[in-house]
Each structure stands twice: as structure tokens, then as C-alpha cells.
N, C-alpha and C positions, 0 to 999 in steps of 0.2 A: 480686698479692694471693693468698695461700694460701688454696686451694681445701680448704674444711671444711665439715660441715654446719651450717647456717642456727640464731642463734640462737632458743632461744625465742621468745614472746611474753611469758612472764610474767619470763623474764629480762631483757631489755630494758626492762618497763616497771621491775623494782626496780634494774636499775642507773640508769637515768634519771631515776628518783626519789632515788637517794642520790645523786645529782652523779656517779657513776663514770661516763657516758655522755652526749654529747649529742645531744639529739635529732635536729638538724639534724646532725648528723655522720654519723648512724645512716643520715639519709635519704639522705645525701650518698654513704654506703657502697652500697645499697640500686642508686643511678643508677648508680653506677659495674659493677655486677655485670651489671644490662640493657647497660650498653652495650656489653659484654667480652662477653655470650654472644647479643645478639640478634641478627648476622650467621647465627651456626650453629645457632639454635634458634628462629628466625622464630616469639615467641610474640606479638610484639604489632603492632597495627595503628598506633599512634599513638603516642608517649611523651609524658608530661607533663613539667614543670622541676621542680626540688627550690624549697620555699619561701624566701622570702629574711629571712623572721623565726621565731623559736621556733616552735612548735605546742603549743597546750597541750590538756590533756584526757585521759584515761582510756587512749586509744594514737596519746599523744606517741610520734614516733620511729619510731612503723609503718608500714609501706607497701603500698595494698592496689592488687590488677590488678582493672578492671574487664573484663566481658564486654562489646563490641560492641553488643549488642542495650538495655545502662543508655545514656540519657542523663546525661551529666555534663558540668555548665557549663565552657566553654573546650576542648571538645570536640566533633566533630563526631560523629553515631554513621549509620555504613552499613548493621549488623548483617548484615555480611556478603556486601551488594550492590555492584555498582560506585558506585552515588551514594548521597549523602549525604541523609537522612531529615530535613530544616530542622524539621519541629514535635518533635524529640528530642533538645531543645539543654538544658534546662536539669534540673539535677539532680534526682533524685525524692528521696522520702521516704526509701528506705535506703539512698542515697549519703549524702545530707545528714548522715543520723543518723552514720555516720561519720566523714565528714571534720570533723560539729559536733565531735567525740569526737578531734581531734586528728590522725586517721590523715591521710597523703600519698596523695594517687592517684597514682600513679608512668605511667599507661597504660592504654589502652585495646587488648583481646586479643583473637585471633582468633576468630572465629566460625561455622560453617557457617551460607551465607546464610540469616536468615530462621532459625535452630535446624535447620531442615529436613536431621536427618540423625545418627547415631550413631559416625560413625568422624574425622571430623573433616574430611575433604576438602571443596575451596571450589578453585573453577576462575576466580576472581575474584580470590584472593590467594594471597599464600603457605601453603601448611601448615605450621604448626607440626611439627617434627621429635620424633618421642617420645625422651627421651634416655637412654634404657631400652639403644638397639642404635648401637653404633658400628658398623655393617659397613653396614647402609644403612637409607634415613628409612622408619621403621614412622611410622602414625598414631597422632595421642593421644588418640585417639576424639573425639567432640562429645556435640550441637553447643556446648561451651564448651568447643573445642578450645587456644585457648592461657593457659588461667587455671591446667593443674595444672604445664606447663610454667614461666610465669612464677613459681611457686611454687620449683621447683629453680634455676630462674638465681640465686636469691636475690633478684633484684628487688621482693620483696615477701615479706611475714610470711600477709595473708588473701587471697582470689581470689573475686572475687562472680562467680558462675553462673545461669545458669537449667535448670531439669530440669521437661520436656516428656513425655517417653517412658523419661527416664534421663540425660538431656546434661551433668548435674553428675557423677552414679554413674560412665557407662562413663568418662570421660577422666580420673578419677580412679582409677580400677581400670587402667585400661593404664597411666600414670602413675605408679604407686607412691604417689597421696598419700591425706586424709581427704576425705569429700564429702559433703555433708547438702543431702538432697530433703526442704522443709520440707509442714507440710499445705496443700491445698490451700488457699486464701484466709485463710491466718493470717498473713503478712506482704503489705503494700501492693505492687499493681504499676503504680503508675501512675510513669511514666517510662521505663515497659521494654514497646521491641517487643512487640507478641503474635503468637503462633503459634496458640493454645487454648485463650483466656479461659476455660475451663471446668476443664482441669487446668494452666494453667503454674503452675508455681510459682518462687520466689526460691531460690536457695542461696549456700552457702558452701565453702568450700576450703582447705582448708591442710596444714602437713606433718604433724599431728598433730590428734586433735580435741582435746585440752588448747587447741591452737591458736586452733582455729575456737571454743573455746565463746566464747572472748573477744571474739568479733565475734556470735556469738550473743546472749549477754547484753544487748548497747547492742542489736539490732534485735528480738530477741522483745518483743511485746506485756507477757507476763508480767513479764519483767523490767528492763525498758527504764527504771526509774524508781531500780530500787537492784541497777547489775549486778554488782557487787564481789560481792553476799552469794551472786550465783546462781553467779560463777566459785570462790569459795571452798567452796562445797557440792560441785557437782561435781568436783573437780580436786582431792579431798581423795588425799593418796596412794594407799589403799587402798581400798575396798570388797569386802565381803563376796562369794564366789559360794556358799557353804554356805546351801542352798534353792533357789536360782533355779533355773528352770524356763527351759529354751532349747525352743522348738518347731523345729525342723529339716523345712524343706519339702522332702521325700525328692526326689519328680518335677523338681523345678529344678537336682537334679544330675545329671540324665539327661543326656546328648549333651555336658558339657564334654568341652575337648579338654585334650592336653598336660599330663596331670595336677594338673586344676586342681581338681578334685573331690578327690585324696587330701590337696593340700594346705589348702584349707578343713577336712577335715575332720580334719587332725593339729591345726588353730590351734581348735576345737572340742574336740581332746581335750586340751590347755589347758585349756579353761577347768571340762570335766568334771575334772580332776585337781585345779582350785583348789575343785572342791567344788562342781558346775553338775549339773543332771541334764538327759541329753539328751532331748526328745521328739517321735516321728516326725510329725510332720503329715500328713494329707492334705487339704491348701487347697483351699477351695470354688473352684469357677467360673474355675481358671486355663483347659481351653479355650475356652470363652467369652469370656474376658478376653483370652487371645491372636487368638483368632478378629475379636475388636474392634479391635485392633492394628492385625494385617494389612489390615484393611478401610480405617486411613487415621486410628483414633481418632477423635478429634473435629479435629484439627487441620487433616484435607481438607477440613472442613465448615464450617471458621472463619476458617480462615487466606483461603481465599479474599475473605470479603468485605474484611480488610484490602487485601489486595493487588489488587484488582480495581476497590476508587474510582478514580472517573475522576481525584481525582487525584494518583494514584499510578500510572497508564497507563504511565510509562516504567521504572518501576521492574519493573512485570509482564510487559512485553517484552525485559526483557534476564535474568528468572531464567533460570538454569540448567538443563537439561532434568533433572537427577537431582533437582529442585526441582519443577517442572513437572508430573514424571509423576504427583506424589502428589494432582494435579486435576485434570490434564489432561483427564480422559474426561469431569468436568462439564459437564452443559449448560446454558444458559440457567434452563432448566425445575428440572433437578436443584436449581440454587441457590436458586430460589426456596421450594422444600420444603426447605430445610435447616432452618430453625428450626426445625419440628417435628419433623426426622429428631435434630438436638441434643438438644431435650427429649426424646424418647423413648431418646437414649443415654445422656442425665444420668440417668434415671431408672432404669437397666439397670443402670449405675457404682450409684448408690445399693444396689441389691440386692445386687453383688458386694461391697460397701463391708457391709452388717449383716451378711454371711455373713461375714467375715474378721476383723470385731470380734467376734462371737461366740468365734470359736478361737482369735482371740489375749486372749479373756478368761481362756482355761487357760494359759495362759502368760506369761512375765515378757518377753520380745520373743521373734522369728522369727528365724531366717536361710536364707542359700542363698550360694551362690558369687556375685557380683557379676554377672559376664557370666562364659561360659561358654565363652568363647574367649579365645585371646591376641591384641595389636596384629597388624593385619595389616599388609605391605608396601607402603606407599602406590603403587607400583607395581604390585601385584598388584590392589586395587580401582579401579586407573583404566582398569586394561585393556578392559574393559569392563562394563556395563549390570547384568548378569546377576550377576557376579561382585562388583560394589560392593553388590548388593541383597542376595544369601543373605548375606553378612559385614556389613551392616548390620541385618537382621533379626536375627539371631544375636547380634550385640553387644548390640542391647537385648531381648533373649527375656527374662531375669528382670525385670529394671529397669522393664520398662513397668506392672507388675503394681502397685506400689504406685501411681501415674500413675492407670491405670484403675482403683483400686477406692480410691481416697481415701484414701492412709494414708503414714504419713513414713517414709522410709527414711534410713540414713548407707550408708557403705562404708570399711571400714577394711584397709589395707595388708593381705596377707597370707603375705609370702615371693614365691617366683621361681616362674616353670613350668617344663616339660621346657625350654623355649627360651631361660630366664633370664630371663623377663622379669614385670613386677608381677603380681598378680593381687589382687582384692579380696573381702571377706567382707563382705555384705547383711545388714543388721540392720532389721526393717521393724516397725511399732509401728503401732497405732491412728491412726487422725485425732484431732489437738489434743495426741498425746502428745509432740510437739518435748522438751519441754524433758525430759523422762523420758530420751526416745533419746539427747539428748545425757548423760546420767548414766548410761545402760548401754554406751556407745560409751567414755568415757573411762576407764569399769571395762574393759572387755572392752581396749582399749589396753594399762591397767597391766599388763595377764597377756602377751597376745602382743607387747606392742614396737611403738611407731609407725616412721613411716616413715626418720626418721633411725637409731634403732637396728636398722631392716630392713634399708636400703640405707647406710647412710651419706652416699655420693653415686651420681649413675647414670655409668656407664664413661662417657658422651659429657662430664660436669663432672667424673670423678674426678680 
């Protein structure tokens, strides 16, 4: 099979609607490409069968990688553990909406156990290989480590994620692909693992956001009832940048390495030259926000009592100690004050949250570099303890900012670093402005190139 890049979405569906294409051929094409690269890109835990009758619906033809941490019927979900979770067997609400819409689940993708973690390592399974470095296996960040990989195998057109602290954002930024952190509780999570009822969120993945608004459309609230009209608005070829107003979060380009900060910001002088005006920000409350991070977020304070029912006992004796440490020092006592110590950090997030809608009310969206580093050596983070945590803090230093202060983020491809390797552009928007984000992400695309016209393919598929 000649190695090219991956067709559209919106091409697929109008050849498959003019008879040029069969569905079932497409999905059939789809297995064949998992099965040819999953040996040397270990992106999935599970594989599904191709259907044995048509599909019909809105993405006949498509085929999307689940993250580990969805339940989806006829599969089992670990999310990351060595056993298997029995009460997250049956599909939730945006698989359903999917698969009712025709798409294939081709598989279920790696995960750090539990989300618990930004670089993608799991001492439980294999790590997905970032396929960015042919000389040796970098990480593809997390924790929805094998959803942007299954995305270049070709084995799939959408990748459903979750993003906790950034776990959609970083492995789509090491990755080279599109990633949308939607708002807090504007899409349904009941079917998916929790980590931090209070900020997870659902996302999406794909090689392009043209891509993903397609999977957008069928699962946002707003448009879920007529989503043709919301892909044909957004994905119109051009949009204007003559006025928009970019705010540019200066302090979040501090400490990139490998010049990842010059390259953000030549994909920014882009968009100033299609007629953008750049404007410096100074963001309320990032160290605060960071300072809340480092402390554990809300996820040391929540995650516990999932994992800690009696019963769920064997599941809490075999985490992982780089899983472990983020609770470890709790005590009996500590846990019982947790609900008040939650409310009192929900209520902290809300403050950080009016201060950042205010200064994105001068402006048309935000950006910053994605993460602020390149994949590290999965070798290099397992060495030890200390070394997995400064490159895991590090990886989500920006990303967790929209997470704690309630607001959506995308990341779009943006060129190679000193190393060669992806690097992503952070576009972050109000809480409830989803569907805006996606219409300034698919403008902000049209000028710099998705990720087929960036990479074409990565040396390890070329």
C-alpha cells in the first residue's frame, strides 16, 4: 500500500456520497493500515473488526480511535491499569453520538494509567512510539497517548481524548496533529473514567481541525441537531484576518526550548501579514494557576476517592508509583477535608476564570506555544523519578492554564523545532466559546497549513 497522507474527512464523505467510494472499503482500507503499523507504533490497546454491513449516517466510511479511559460496547476499558474496569462496558453518550452517525470504532488507544500524567509513559503497557524520530522511541505525550499516533497510522480519520491538565493539547503538540480541550462540562462524561469531575473534559483529534470540526458538529450541544450547517460555516475556504485582534500571552513563551518560541511566533507573523494585529497580554493569575497545578490541581483531591472504593482496592494496589506519588502523602484525615478543600479550589478557578474572560473580552482569541518543550526520550523519562517529573511538569506548564481557569483551548500543528520535531500553537477562548474556537482554529489553519501540508508524513510512516 503506498504510503501518502491520510484522506480528508470532507473528501471521503463526498466521494462516498457520489458512489466513487465504499464505505466498507474505506473501513476495510482504514484496518489494513492499523494492522501494517501497529507492531512499530504500539498506538492501541485493543483493535475492533471492520463492520460486516454498510454504515450509514453523516461519517459513513470514517473511522475513529477511542482513548482507553471511554467505555465503548464490545470492549473492555482498563484506562490504563492492568485490569479491567466491568462498570465501563457500555458506550456513553459521545461514542453513541458517533457511531449513531455512521463512524467505525476501529480501537481502543493507549492511555497513561488513570490520565495520570503528560508525556505518555504507562509501566502497564506499551508506549506508543512518537513517529516524529526514527533513531529512537520519543514519547507522544499523554495522558491520551495513542489517539494522535493512531491518527498518522491512518487507522482512523477522528481520535477521542480526554484533557485534564492538557492530555488532548501535549500529545497532539509532540505529535504534529489538531487537538480541542472543550469547556468544562459542555459535553457529557458519563462513560469516561474520571480523574477531576471538576475540570476533565472530552476532546477531539485529528490531522487537521477542518477534520475534527466534523466530529465536532455531531457532538456539540449547539449543533448536534443540524451539523452540516455548523461544518459548512466554519470550513468555508477563507475567512477574513483584516481586524482580529490576537492577544499573545508574552510570559508563556518564557523557558521554551529548541526554538519553539521563534517558531510560534513566525506562524503568528502569518497571520499578522494576512491582516491580524498582534496584542501583548499580561494574563491574570498564571502564578497562581501554576502554583495550583503543582499542588496536585483538583485531581489529587478527586481522583482519590475513585480509586480508593473498597471496591476498587485492587485496582489502588497495583497503580504505578509515578501515579501513586500524586496522593500518596494523603491521609485518612487529609481525605476527609477534601470536599471543602474542592470547593474552596473551585471557587479560586472561578476567580482565575472572570479575570481571563475579562482580557479575552479585548480580544478575538489568545495564544502561546502549546508546550514549551520537545518529546522527550522515553528513555530519558524513565531513568528516573525526578527526571519524568521536571519533563512532565514542563510539558503541561501552558496547557494546564486553560484546565484551571475554565476556558477552551485547540492546538494547531506548527512546523519542526531545532530537533525536527512537531511543535504546537495554543489558541485558548472563553468558557462556552467551543464553537467560536473552532472557527478561529480552522481560519488560523487556512493561513499556516494543517498538519498534512506541514509534515506530509512522519519519517517513521514516510
Amino acid at each position: 500500500m503506498t504510503n501518502r497522507p491520510p484522506l480528508s474527512i470532507r473528501a471521503m464523505h463526498d466521494q462516498v456520497a457520489s458512489g466513487q467510494l465504499d464505505a466498507l472499503e474505506l473501513i476495510q482500507q482504514a484496518h489494513t493500515k492499523l494492522h501494517q503499523n501497529q507492531a512499530k507504533l504500539q498506538a492501541f490497546r485493543a483493535i475492533g473488526k471492520p463492520p460486516l454491513t454498510p454504515p450509514q449516517g453523516l461519517l459513513a466510511g470514517i473511522s475513529v480511535s477511542v482513548k482507553d479511559l471511554y467505555a465503548v460496547t464490545g470492549f473492555d476499558t482498563y484506562a490504563g491499569s492492568p485490569l479491567a474496569l466491568e462498570e465501563f462496558s457500555q458506550s456513553g453518550p459521545l461514542v453513541r453520538c458517533l457511531t449513531d452517525a455512521g463512524a467505525h470504532v476501529c480501537g481502543k488507544t493507549h492511555t497513561v494509567e488513570f490520565a495520570f500524567g503528560g508525556l505518555g509513559t504507562n509501566p502497564h503497557w506499551p508506549v506508543p512510539v512518537n513517529p516524529f524520530d526514527s533513531q529512537q522511541h520519543r514519547v507522544p505525550g499523554g495522558s491520551s497517548s495513542g489517539a494522535p499516533v493512531s491518527l498518522w497510522m491512518g487507522a482512523c480519520q477522528l481520535a477521542l481524548g480526554t484533557d485534564t491538565s492538557g492530555s488532548v493539547r501535549v500529545p497532539a503538540a509532540f505529535c504534529g496533529t489538531f487537538g480541542l480541550k472543550t469547556s468544562a462540562g459542555r459535553w457529557p462524561k458519563q462513560g469516561i473514567v474520571p480523574l477531576s469531575p471538576s475540570v476533565d473534559t472530552a476532546g477531539l483529534l485529528a490531522l487537521s481541525a477542518v477534520d475534527a470540526l466534523w466530529g465536532f458538529a455531531l457532538l456539540d450541544p449547539a449543533s448536534q441537531s443540524q451539523p452540516m450547517a455548523l461544518i459548512k460555516q466554519l470550513s468555508a475556504p477563507e475567512k477574513s484576518m483584516q481586524g482580529v485582534r490576537i492577544g499573545v500571552i508574552t510570559a508563556l513563551f518564557d523557558a521554551c526550548e529548541g526554538g519553539i518560541d521563534s517558531r510560534v511566533m513566525a506562524a503568528l507573523g502569518q497571520l499578522e501579514a494576512a491582516g491580524a494585529t498582534l496584542v501583548d497580554l499580561d494574563w491574570p493569575y498564571l502564578e497562581a494557576t501554576h502554583e495550583l497545578f503543582l499542588q496536585g490541581g483538583l485531581s489529587a483531591l478527586e481522583f482519590p476517592a475513585f480509586i480508593k472504593a473498597k471496591q476498587r482496592q485492587p485496582w489502588f494496589e497495583q497503580l504505578a508509583d509515578n501515579t501513586k506519588m500524586r496522593f500518596a502523602h494523603l491521609t485518612d484525615e487529609d481525605l476527609a477535608k477534601a470536599p471543602q478543600q474542592i470547593a474552596t479550589k473551585n471557587a479560586l478557578i472561578q476567580s482565575f476564570n472572570q479575570a481571563a474572560e475579562a482580557l479575552l473580552a479585548t480580544v478575538d482569541f489568545a495564544v502561546c506555544p502549546t508546550c514549551p518543550i520537545s518529546a522527550p526520550p522515553l528513555a530519558y523519562v524513565e531513568a528516573n523519578m525526578e527526571q519524568y517529573k521536571e519533563r512532565n511538569f514542563k510539558a503541561l506548564r501552558n496547557t494546564h492554564v486553560a484546565n484551571l481557569q475554565y476556558l477552551c483551548a485547540a492546538t494547531l500543528p506548527c512546523g519542526l523545532d531545532d530537533l525536527g520535531l512537531p511543535l504546537g500553537l495554543q489558541l485558548m477562548m472563553g468558557h462556552g466559546q467551543d464553537p467560536a474556537l473552532m472557527g478561529w482554529s480552522c481560519a488560523v489553519e487556512n493561513i499556516i497549513g494543517d498538519a498534512r501540508q506541514q509534515y506530509h508524513l512522519p519519517p517513521l510512516l514516510a
